[in-house]
C-alpha positions in Angstrom: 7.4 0.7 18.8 3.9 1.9 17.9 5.2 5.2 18.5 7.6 5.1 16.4 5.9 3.8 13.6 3.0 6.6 13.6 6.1 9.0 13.5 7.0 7.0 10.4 4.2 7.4 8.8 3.9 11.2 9.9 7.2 11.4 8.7 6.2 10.7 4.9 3.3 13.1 4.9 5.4 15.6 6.0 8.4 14.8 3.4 5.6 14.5 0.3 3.6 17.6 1.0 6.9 20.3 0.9 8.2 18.4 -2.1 5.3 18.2 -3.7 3.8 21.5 -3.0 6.8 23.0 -4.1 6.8 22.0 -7.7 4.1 19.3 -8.8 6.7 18.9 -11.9 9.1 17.0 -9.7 11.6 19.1 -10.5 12.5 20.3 -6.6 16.0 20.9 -7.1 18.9 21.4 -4.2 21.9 22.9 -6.0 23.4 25.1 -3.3 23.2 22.5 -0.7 21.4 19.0 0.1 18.1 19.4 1.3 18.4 18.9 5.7 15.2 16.2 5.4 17.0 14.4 2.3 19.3 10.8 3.0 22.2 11.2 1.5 22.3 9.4 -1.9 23.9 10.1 -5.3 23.2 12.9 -7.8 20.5 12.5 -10.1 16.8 14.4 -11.6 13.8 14.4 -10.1 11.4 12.6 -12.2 14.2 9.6 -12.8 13.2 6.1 -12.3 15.7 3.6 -11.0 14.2 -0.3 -11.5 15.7 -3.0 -9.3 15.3 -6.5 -10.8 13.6 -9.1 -8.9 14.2 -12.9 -9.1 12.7 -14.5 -12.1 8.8 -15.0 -11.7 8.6 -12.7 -8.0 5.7 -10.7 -10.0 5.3 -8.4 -7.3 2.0 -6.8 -5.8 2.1 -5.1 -2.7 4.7 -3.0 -0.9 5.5 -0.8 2.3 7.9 0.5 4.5 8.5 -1.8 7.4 9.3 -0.8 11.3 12.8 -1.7 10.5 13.4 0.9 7.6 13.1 -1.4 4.8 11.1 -1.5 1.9 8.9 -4.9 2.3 7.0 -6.2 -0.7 4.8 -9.8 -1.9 5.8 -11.9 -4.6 3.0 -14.4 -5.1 5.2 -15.6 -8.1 7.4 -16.9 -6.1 5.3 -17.3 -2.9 7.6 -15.3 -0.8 7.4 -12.0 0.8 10.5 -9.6 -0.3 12.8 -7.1 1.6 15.0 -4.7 -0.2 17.5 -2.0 1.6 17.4 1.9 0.9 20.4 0.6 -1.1 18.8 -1.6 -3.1 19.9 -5.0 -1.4 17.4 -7.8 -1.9 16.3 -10.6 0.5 13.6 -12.6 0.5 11.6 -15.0 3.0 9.2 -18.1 1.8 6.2 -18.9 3.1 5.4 -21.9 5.3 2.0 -22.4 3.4 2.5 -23.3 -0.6 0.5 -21.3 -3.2 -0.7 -18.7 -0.8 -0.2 -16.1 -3.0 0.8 -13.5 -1.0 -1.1 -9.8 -1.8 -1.7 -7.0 0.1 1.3 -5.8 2.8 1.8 -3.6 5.4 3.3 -2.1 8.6 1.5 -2.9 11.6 1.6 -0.9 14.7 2.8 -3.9 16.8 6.7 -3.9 15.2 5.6 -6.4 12.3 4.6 -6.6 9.2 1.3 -7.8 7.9 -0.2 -9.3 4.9 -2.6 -11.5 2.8 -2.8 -14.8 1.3 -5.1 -14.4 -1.7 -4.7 -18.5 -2.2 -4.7 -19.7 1.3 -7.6 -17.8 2.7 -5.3 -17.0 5.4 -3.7 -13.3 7.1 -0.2 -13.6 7.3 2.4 -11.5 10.1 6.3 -11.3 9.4 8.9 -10.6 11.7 11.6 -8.0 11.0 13.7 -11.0 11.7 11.7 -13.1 8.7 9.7 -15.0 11.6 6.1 -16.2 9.9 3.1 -16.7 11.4 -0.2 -17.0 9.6 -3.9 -17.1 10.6 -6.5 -18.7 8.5 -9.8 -17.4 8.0 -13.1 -18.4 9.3 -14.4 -19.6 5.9 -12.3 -20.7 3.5 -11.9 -19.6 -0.2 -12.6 -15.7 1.1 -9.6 -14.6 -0.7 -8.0 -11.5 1.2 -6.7 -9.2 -0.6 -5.7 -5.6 0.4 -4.4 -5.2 4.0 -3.2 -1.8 6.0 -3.1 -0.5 9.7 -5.6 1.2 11.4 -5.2 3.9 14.1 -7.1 1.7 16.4 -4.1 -0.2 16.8 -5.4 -3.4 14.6 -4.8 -4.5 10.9 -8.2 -4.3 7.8 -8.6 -6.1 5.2 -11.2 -7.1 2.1 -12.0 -10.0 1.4 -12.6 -10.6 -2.4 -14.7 -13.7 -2.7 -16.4 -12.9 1.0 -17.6 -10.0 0.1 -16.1 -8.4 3.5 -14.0 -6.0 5.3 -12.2 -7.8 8.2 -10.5 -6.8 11.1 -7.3 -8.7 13.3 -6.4 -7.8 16.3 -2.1 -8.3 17.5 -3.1 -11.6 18.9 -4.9 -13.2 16.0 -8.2 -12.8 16.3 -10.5 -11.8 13.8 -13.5 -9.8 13.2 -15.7 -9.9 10.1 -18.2 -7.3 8.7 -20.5 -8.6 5.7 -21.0 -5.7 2.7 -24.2 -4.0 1.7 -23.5 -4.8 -2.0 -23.3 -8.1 -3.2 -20.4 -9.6 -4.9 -18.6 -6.1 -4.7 -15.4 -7.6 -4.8 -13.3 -5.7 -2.4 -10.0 -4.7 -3.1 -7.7 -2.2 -1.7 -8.0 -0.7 1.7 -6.3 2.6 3.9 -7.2 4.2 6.7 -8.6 8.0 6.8 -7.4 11.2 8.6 -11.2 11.1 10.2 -10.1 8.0 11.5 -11.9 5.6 9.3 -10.9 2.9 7.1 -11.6 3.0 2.8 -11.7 1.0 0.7 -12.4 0.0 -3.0 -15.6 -2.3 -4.6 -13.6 -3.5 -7.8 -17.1 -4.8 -9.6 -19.4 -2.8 -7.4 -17.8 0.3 -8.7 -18.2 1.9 -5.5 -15.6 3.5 -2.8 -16.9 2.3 0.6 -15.9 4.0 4.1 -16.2 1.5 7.2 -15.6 3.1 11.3 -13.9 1.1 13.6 -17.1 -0.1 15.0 -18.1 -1.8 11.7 -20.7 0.7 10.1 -20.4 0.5 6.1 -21.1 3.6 3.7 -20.8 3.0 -0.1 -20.0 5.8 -2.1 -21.3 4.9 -6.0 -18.5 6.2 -9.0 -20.0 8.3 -11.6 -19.2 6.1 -14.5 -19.6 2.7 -15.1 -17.3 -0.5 -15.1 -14.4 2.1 -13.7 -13.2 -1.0 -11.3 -11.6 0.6 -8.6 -8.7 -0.7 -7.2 -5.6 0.9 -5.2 -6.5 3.5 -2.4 -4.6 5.3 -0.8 -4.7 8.6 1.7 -3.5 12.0 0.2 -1.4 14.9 1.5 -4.2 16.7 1.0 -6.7 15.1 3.0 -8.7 13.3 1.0 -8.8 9.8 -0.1 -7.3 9.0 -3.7 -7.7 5.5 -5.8 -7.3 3.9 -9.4 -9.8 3.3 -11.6 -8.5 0.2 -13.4 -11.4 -0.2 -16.1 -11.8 3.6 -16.5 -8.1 4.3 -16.9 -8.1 7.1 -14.2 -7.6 8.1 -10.8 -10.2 9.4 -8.5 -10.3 11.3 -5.2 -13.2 11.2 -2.3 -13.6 13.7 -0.1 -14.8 12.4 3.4 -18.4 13.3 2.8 -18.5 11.4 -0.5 -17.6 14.2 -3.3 -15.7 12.6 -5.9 -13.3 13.9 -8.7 -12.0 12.2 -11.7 -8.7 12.5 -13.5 -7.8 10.7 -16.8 -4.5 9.6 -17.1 -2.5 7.8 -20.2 -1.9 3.9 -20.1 0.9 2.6 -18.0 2.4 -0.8 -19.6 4.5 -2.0 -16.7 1.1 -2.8 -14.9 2.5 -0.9 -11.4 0.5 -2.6 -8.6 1.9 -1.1 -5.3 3.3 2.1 -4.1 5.0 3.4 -1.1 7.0 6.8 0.1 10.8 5.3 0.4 12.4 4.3 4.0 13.5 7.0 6.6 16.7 6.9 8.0 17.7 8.0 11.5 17.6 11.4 10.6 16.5 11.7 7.1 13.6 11.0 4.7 14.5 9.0 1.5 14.1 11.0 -1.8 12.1 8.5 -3.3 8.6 7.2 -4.1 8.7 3.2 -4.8 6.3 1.2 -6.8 6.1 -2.8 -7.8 6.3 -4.1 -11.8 4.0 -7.0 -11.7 4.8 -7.7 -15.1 8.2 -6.0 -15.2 9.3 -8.3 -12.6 11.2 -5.3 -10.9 10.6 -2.7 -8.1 11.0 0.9 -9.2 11.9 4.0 -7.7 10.8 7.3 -8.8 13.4 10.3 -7.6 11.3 13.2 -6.2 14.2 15.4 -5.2 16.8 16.6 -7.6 20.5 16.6 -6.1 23.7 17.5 -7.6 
């Protein structure tokens, strides 16, 4: 199973970096015959978004691609943790713990997925099969926020209010490691191709970089009150993230170098964002993001088809 989901993720590196190399328009077009990576799916422009409505109040956050091939996604609206098809289909599993306020989510090497309770303090793991198991932290009010898999075979995370980066292990068990900044309040977090994990300091304005054997750098951003927040690996190597407060994105190179891009106001408030699902012998098309406030998942078409 771990194998198979490091081929996963593999997978969707290699499907974004010829579509997106290709034309950073989105406007990769396959007229004369579907593209051999591409799931099959009906026509339509790259660039198109296709929103999928959630129940009323979901208000979703955090979303991934699970080791069964769905799309998994938090709605602490709702307290629940969603699951929607390739298709579209929508399921939905509640949590044993009330006003957890589920977060962060993602795919762990071990066959499940992961994810935070902002509200209960606790880490969360979900079956494909909806099975829940949670595991409080050791101080309470800590707030966990952004979760992902590391290569080491265990899941990160921040925690807001602790002011830490914290480590679980398949079994359960936990490992915590205290920030150099103060009240940074932590954020998002993803692992590195030099194998460690980032993450972003949403009020220390800072990018930080922590190895698998706990060791903390903090990279300072170049303007002020920018408030970092989702963080994510690029196709090209380097780390990318959003600058909330300074309405831009940013990327870090692994020795710290960082460039800043300003970008126009986005309304829905997106929160989340994942490659879409691969089928047995396909990649999907598609890039999809939560709507907190829209109340809706979205999918963005990167491949045109006739």
């Amino acid at each position: 199973m771990r194998s198979a989901v490091k081929l996963s993720l593999a997978s969707a590196f290699l499907f974004a970096v010829p579509a997106l190399a290709q034309d950073p328009g989105l406007s990769v077009t396959s007229t004369s015959r579907p593209l051999p990576w591409l799931c099959r799916q009906p026509a339509g422009a790259a660039g198109t978004v296709e929103e999928i409505a959630l129940e009323p109040g979901a208000s979703p956050v955090g979303i991934t691609v699970g080791p069964d091939g769905h799309v998994w996604f938090t709605q602490p609206g709702t307290n629940r943790i969603g699951r929607a098809t390739r298709q579209g289909v929508v399921s939905g599993f509640d949590l044993p713990t009330p006003f957890a306020s589920p977060q962060g989510i993602t795919a762990g090497l071990d066959g499940n997925v992961w994810f935070t309770e902002l509200g209960a303090g606790r880490i969360g793991r979900i079956t494909p099969a909806g099975v829940v198991t949670e595991f409080p932290l050791p101080q309470a009010g800590s707030a966990p926020s952004g979760i992902t898999a590391g290569l080491d075979g265990n899941v990160w995370f921040t925690e807001q209010v602790g002011n830490k980066v914290g480590r679980i292990t398949a079994a359960g068990v936990i490992t915590e490691f205290p920030l150099p900044t103060p009240s940074s309040f932590p954020s998002a977090i993803a692992p590195g191709v030099d194998g460690a994990m980032w993450f972003t300091e949403q009020l220390g304005n800072k990018v930080g970089r922590i190895t698998v054997d706990g060791v903390v750098t903090e990279y300072a951003l170049p303007n002020p009150s920018s408030a970092p927040v989702a963080v994510s690996p690029g196709a090209d190597g380097h780390i990318w993230f959003v600058e909330q407060g300074g309405n831009r994105v940013g990327r870090i190179t692994a020795s710290g170098v960082i460039t800043e891009f300003d970008v126009p106001t986005v309304r829905s408030r997106p929160a989340g964002i994942t490659f879409g699902p691969a089928g047995f012998f396909c990649l999907d098309g598609n890039v999809w993001f939560t709507e907190r406030t829209g109340n809706k998942l979205g999918k963005l078409r990167l491949v045109t088809t006739p």
